[in-house]
SEMARMAR-616103 format. One line per field, with one value per residue: residue number from 1; residue in one letter; x, y, z of N, C-alpha, C, CB in turn. Coordinates in Angstrom, 2 decimals. Each point is the difference from the previous one (the first is absolute). Glycine has a CB too. Layout:
BEGIN
mivo	(NUM/...)
kolnu	(a/...)
n_c1	(X/...)
n_c2	(Y/...)
n_c3	(Z/...)
ca_c1	(X/...)
ca_c2	(Y/...)
ca_c3	(Z/...)
c_c1	(X/...)
c_c2	(Y/...)
c_c3	(Z/...)
cb_c1	(X/...)
cb_c2	(Y/...)
cb_c3	(Z/...)
This chain:
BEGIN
mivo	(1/2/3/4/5/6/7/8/9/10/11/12/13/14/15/16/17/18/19/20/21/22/23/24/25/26/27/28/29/30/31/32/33/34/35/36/37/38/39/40/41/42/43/44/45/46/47/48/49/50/51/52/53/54/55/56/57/58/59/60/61/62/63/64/65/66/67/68/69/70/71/72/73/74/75/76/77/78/79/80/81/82/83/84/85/86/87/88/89/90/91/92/93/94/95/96/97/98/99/100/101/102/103/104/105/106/107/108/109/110/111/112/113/114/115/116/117/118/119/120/121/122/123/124/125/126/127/128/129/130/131/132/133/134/135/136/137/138/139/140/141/142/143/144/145/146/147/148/149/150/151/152/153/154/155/156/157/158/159/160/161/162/163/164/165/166/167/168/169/170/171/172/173/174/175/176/177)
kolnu	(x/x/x/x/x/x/x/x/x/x/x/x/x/x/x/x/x/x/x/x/x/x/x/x/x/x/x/x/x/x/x/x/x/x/x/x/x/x/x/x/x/x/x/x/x/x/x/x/x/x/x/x/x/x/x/x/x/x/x/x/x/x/x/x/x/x/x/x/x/x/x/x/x/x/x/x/x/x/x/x/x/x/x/x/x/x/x/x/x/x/x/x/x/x/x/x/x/x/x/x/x/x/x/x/x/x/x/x/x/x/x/x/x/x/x/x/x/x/x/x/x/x/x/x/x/x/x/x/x/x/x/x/x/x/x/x/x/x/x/x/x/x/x/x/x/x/x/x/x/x/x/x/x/x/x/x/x/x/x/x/x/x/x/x/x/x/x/x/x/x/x/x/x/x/x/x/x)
n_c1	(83.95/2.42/-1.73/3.47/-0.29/2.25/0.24/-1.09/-3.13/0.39/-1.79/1.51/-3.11/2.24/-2.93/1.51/2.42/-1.54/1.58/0.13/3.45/0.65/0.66/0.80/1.49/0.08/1.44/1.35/2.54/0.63/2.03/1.51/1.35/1.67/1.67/2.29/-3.31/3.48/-2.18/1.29/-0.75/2.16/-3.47/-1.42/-1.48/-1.07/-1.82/0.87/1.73/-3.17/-1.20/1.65/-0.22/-2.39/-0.03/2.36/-1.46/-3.37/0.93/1.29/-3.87/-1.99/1.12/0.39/2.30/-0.28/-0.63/-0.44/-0.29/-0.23/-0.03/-3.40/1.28/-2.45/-0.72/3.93/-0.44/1.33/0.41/-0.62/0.61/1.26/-0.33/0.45/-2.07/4.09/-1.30/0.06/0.40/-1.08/-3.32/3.03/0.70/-1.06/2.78/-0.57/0.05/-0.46/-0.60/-0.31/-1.35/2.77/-2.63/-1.07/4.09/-0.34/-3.51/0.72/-0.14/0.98/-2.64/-2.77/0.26/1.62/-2.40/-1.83/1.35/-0.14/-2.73/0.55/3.04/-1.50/-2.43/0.59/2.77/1.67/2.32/1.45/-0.87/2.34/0.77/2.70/1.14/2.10/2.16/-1.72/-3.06/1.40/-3.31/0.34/1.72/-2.26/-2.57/1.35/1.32/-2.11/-1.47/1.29/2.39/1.99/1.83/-1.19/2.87/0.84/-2.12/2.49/-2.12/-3.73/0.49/0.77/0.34/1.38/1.53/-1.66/-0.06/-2.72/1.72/-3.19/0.52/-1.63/-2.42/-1.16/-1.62/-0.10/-3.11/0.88/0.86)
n_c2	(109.60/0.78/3.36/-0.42/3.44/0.07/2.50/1.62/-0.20/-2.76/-1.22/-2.35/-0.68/-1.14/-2.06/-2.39/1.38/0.59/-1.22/2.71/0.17/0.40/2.64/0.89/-3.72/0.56/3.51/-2.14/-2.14/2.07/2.27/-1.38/-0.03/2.50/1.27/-1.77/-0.52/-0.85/-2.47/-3.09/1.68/0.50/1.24/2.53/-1.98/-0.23/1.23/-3.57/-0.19/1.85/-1.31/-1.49/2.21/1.44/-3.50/-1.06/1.31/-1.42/-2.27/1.21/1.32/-2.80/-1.18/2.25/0.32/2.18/1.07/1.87/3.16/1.51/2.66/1.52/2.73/-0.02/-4.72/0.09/-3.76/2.04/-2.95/-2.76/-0.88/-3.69/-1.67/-2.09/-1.74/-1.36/-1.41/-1.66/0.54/3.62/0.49/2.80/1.21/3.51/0.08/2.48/0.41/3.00/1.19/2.57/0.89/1.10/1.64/-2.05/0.68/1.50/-1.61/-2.69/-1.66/-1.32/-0.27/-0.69/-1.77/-1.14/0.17/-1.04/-2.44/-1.16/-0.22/-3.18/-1.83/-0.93/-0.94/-1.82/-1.40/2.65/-0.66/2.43/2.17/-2.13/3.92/-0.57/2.61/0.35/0.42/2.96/-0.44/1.86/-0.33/-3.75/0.53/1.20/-2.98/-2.29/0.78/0.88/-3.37/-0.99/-1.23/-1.28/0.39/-3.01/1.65/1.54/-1.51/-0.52/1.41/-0.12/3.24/0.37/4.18/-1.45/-2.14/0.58/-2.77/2.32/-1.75/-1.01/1.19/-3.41/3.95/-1.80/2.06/-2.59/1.06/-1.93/2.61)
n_c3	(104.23/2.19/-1.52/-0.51/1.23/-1.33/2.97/-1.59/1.63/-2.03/1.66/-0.77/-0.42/2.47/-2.70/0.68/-3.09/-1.11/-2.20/-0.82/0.06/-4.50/-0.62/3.70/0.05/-2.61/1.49/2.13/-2.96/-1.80/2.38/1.84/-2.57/0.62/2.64/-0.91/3.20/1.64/-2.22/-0.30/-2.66/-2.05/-1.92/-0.16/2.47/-2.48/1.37/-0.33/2.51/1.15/-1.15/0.37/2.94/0.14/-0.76/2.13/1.46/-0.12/0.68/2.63/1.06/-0.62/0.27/2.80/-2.58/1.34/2.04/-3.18/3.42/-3.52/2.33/-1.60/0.20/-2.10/0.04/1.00/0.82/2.08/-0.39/-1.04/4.41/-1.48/2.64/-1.50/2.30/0.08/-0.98/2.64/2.29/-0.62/0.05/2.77/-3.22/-0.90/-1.84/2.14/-2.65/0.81/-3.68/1.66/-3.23/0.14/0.35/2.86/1.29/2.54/0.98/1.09/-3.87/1.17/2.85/-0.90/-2.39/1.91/2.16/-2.77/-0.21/2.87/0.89/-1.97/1.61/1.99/-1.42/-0.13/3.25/-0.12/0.96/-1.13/-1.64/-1.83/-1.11/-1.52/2.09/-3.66/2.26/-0.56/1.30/2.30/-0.36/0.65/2.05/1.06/-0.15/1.61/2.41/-0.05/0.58/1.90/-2.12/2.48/-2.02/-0.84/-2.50/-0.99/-2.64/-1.03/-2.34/2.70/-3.53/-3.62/0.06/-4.35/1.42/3.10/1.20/1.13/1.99/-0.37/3.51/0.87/0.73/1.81/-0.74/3.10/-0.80/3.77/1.35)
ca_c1	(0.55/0.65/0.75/1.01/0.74/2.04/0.61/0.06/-1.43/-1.16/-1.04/0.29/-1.02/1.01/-1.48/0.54/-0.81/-1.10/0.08/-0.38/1.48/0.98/0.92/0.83/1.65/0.94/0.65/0.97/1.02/0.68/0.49/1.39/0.90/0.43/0.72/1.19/-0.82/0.33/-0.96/0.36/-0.35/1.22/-0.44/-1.71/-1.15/-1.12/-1.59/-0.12/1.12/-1.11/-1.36/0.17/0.10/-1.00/-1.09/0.91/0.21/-1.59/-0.48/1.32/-0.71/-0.70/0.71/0.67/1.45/1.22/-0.87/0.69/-0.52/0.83/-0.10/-0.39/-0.55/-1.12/-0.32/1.55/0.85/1.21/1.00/-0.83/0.57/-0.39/0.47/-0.23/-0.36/0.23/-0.91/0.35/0.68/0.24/-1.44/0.05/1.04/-0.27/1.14/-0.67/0.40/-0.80/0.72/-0.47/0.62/0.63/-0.36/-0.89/0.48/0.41/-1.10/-0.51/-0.62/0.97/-0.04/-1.14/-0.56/0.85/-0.58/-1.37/0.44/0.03/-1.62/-1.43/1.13/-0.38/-1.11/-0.42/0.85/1.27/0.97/1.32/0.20/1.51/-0.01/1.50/-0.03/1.14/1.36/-0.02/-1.16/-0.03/-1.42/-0.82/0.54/-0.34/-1.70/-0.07/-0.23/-0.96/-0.74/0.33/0.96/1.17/0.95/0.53/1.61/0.41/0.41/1.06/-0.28/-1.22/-0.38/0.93/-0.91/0.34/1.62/0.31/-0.81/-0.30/-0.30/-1.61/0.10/-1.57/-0.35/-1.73/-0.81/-0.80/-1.14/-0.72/-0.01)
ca_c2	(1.28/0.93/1.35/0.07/1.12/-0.63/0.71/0.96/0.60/-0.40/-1.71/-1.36/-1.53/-1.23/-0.96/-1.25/0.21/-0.91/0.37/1.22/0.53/-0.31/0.75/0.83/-0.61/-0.09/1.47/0.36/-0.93/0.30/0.65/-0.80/-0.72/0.57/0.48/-1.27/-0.31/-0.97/-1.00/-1.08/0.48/0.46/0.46/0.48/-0.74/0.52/-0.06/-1.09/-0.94/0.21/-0.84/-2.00/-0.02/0.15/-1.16/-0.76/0.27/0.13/-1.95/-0.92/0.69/-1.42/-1.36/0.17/-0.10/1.52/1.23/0.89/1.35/0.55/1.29/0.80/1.54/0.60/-1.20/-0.45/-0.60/0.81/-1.00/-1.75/-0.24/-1.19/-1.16/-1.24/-1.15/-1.72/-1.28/-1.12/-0.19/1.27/0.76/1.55/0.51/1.05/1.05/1.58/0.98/1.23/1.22/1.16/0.93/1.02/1.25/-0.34/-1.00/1.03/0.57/-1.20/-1.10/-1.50/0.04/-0.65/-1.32/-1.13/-0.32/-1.09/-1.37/-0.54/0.25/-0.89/-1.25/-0.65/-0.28/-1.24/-1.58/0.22/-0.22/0.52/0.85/-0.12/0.76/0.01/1.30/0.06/0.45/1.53/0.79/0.46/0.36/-1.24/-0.58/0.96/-0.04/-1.16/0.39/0.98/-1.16/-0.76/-1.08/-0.28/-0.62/-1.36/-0.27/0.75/-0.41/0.80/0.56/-0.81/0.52/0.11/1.13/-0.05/-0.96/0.20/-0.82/0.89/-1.11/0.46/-0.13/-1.19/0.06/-0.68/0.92/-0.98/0.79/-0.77/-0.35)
ca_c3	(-0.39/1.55/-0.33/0.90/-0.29/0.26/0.43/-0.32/0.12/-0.90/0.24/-1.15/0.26/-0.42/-0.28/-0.85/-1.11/-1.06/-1.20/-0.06/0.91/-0.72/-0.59/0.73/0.06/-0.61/0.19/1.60/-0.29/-1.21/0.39/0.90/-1.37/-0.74/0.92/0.33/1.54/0.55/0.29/-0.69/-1.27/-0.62/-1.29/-0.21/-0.59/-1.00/0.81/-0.02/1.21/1.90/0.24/0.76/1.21/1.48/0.08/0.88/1.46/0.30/0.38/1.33/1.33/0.54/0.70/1.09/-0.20/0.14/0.83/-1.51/0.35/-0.35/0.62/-1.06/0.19/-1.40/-0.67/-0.50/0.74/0.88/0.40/-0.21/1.23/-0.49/0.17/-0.89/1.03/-0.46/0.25/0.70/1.57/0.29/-0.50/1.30/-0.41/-1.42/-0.79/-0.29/-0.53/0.42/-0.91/0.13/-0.72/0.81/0.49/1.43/1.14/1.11/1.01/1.04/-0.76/-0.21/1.17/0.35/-0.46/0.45/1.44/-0.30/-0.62/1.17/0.80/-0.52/-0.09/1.15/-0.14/-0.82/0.30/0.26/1.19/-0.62/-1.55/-0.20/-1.23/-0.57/-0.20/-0.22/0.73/0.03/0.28/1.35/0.74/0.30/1.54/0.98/-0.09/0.79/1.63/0.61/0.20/0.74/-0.39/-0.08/-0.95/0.87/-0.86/-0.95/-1.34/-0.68/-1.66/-0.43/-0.52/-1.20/-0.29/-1.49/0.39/1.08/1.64/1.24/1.44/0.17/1.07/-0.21/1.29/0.57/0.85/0.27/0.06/0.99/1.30)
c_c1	(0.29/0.72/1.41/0.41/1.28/0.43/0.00/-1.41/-0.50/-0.39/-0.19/-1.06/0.96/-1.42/1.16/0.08/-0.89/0.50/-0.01/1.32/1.23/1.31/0.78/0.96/0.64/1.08/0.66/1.22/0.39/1.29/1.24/1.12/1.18/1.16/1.54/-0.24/0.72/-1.14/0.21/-0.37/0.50/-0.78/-1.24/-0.63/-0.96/-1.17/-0.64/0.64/-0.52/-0.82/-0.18/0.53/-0.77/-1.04/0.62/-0.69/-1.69/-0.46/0.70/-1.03/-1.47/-0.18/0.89/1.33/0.92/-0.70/0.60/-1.24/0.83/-0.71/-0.80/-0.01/-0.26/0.01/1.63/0.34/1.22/0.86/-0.37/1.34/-0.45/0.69/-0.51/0.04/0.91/-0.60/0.70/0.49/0.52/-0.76/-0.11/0.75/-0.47/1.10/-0.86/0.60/-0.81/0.77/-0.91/0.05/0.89/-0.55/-1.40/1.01/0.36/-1.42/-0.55/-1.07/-0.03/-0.43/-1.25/-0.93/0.33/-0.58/-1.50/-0.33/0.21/-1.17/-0.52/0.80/-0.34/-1.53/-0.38/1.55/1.16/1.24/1.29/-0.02/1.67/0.03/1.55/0.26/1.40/1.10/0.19/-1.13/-0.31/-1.73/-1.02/0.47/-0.84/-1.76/0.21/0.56/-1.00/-1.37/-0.17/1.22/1.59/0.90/0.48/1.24/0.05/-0.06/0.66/-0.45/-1.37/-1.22/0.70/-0.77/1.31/0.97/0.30/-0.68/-0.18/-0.08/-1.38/-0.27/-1.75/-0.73/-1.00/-0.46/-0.88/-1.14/-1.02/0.09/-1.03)
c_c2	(0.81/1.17/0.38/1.68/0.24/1.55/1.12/0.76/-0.84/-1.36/-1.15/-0.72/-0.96/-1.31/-0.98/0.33/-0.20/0.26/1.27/0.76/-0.56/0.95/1.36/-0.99/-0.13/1.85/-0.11/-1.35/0.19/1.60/0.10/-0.69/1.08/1.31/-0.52/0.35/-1.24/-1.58/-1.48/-0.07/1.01/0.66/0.27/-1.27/0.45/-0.12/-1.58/-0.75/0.71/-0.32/-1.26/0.11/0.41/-1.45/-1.22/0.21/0.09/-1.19/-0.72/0.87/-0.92/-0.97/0.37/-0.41/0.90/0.62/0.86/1.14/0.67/1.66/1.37/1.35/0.58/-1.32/-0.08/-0.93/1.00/-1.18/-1.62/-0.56/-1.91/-0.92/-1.38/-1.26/-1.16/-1.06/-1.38/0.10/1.76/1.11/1.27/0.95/1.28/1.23/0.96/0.71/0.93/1.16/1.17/0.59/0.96/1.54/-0.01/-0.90/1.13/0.16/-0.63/-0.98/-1.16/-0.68/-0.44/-1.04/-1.38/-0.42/-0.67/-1.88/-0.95/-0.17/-1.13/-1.35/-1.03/-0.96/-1.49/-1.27/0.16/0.18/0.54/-0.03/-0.08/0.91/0.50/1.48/0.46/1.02/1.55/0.72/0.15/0.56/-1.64/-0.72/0.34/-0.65/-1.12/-0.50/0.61/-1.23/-1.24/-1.46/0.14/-0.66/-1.41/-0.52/0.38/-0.90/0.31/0.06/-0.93/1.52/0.83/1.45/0.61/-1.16/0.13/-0.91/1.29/-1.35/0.46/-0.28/-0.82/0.75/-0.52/1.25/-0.84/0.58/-0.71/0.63/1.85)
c_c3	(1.26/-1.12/1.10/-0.28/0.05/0.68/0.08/0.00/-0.77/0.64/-0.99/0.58/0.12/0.22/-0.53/-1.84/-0.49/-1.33/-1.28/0.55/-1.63/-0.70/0.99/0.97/-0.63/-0.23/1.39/-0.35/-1.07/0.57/1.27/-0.84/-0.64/0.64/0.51/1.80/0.43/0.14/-0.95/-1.82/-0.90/-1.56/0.08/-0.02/-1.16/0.60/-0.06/1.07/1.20/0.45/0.42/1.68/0.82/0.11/0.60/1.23/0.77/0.27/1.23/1.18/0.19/0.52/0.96/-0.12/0.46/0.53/-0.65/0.85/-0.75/0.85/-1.06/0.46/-1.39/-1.50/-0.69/1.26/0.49/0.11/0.45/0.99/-0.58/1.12/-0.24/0.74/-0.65/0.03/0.72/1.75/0.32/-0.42/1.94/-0.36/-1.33/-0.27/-0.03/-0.88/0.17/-1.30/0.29/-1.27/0.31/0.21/1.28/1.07/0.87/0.53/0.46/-1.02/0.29/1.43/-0.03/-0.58/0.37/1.13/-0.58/-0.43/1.45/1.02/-0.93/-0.34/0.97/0.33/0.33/-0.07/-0.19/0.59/-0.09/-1.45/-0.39/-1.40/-0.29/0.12/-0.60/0.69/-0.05/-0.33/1.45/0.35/0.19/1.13/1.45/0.09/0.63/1.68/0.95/0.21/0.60/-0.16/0.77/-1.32/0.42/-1.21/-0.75/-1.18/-1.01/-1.59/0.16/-1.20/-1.49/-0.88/-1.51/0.54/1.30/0.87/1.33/0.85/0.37/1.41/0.53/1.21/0.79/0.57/0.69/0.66/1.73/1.17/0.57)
cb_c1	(-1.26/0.93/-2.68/0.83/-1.62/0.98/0.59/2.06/0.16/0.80/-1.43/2.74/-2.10/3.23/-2.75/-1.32/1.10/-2.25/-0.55/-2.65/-0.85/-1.98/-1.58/-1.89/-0.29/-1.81/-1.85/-2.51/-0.63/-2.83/-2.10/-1.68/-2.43/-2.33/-2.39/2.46/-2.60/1.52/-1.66/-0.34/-1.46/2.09/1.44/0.16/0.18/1.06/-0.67/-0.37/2.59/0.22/-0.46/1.30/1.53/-0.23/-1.21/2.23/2.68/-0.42/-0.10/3.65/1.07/0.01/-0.06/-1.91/-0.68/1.35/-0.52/0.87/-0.85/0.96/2.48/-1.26/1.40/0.95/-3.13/0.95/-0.79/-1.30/1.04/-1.46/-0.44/-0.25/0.75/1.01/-2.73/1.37/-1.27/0.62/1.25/1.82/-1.87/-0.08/1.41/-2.69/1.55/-0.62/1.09/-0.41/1.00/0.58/-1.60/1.82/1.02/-2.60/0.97/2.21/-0.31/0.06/0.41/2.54/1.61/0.36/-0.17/2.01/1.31/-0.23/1.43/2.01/-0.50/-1.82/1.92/1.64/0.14/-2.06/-1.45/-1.24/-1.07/1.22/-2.21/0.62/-2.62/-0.05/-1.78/-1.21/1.15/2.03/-0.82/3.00/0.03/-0.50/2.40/2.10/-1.22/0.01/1.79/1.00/0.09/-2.41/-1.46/-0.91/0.72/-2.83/0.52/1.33/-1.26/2.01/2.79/0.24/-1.10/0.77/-1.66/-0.29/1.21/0.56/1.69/-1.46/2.58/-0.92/2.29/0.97/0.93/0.37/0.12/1.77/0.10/0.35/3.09)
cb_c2	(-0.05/-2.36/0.93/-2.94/0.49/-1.99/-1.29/-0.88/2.32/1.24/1.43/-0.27/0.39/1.10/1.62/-1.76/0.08/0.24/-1.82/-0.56/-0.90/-1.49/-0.86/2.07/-0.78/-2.65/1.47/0.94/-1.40/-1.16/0.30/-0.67/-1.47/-1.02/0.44/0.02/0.89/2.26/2.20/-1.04/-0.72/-2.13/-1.11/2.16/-0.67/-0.59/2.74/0.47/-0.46/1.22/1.16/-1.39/-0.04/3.16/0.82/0.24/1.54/1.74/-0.48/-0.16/2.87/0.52/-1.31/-0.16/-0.96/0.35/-0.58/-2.01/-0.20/-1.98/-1.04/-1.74/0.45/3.36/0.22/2.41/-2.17/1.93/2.27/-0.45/2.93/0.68/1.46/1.17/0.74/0.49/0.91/-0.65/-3.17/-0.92/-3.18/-1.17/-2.60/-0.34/-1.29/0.26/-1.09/-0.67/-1.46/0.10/-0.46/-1.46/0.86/-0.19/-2.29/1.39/1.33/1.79/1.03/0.94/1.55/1.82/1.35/0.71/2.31/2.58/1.13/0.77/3.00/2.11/1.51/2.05/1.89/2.01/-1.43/0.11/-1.91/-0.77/2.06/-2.70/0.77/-2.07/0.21/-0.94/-2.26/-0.21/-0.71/0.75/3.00/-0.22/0.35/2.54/1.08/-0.21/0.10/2.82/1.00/1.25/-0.04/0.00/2.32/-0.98/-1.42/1.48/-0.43/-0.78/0.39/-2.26/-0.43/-3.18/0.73/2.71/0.39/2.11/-2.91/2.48/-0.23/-0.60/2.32/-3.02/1.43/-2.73/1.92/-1.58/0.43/-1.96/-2.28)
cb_c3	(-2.20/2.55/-0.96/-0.03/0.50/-2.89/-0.29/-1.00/0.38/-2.33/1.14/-0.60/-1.47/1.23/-0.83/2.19/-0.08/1.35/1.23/0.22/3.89/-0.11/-2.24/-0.14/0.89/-1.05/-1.42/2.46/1.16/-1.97/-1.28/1.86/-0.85/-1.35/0.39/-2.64/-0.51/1.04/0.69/2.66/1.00/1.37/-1.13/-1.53/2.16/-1.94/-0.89/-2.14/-1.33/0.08/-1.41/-2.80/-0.59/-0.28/-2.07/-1.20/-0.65/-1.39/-2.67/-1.18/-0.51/-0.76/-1.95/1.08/-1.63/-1.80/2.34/-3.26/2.22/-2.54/1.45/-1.01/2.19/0.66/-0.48/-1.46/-1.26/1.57/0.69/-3.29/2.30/-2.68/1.19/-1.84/0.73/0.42/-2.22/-2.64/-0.36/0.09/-2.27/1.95/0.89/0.49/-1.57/2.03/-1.24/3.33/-2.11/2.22/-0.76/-0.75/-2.72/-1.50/-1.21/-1.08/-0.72/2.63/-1.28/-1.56/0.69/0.75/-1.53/-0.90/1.76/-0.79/-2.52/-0.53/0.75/-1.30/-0.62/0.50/-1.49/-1.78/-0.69/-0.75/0.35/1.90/0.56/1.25/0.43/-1.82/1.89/-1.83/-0.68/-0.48/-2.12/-0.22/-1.44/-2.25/-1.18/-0.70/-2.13/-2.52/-0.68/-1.45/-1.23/0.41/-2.50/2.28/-0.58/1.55/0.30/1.47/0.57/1.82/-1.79/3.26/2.40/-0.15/3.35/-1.49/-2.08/-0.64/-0.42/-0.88/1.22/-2.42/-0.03/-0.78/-0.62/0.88/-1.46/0.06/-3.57/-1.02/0.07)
């Protein structure tokens, strides 16, 4: 557990989840959903479809599959940071993803859970991070640079939002050198 303070003064826990986190994840991913959030996740969940997933993500962090810090203040999820370890030959490799709620963005959240994630990445072997970022989300852009990624290509309609395609921009972040 790390206390954090963002921009605007206030203070957050950024931890690992637990079980006990469900129904204030299932309100921060739902509320992104519903927001229509530049995120790969497009439908409400149910408390039943969160639980399975935190208990997923609680078990992959066991097994040193993933690395999941979510961000809290007065026991509300805000913002859940991740990455998703590959296997085999490409077990140096992990998909990130990062969200914010919108009325806690803009105050360095995204920023410091992400630096934390990465910190326990390296940790545990990690060698390059790789994350999608859609073509008109300019502040995610701005974050992941800021973190250090590059762009390493452009994907054409690798992203479908009702009938409309988006391009998705592929980015690294190499944690080795």
């Amino acid at each position: 557990m790390l206390k954090f303070v963002a921009k605007d003064g206030s203070e957050f826990i950024l931890r690992e989840p637990k079980i006990g986190d469900a129904e204030s994840c299932l309100d921060y991913i739902n509320e992104l959903v519903r927001e229509g959030a530049p995120i790969i996740i497009n439908k409400v969940s149910t408390l039943k479809e969160e639980k399975k997933w935190l208990r997923r993500q609680i078990e992959d962090i066991k097994k040193k599959l993933n690395v999941t810090l979510v961000a809290e203040k007065n026991g509300e999820i805000v913002s859940i940071c991740q990455l998703w370890r590959r296997a085999y030959r490409m077990s140096h490799v992990a998909d990130f993803g990062v969200g914010v709620k919108k009325k806690y963005r803009g105050i360095g959240i995204a920023e410091a859970i992400s630096r934390e994630v990465f910190k326990i990445a390296k940790e545990k072997g990690i060698e390059i991070v790789r994350s999608w970022v859609f073509e008109d989300n300019g502040p995610s852009m701005t974050l992941h640079r800021k973190l250090g990624f590059v762009q390493d290509a452009i994907l054409e309609d690798e992203i479908k939002d009702g009938r409309n395609y988006k391009d998705a921009f592929l980015m690294s972040l190499y944690l080795k050198k």
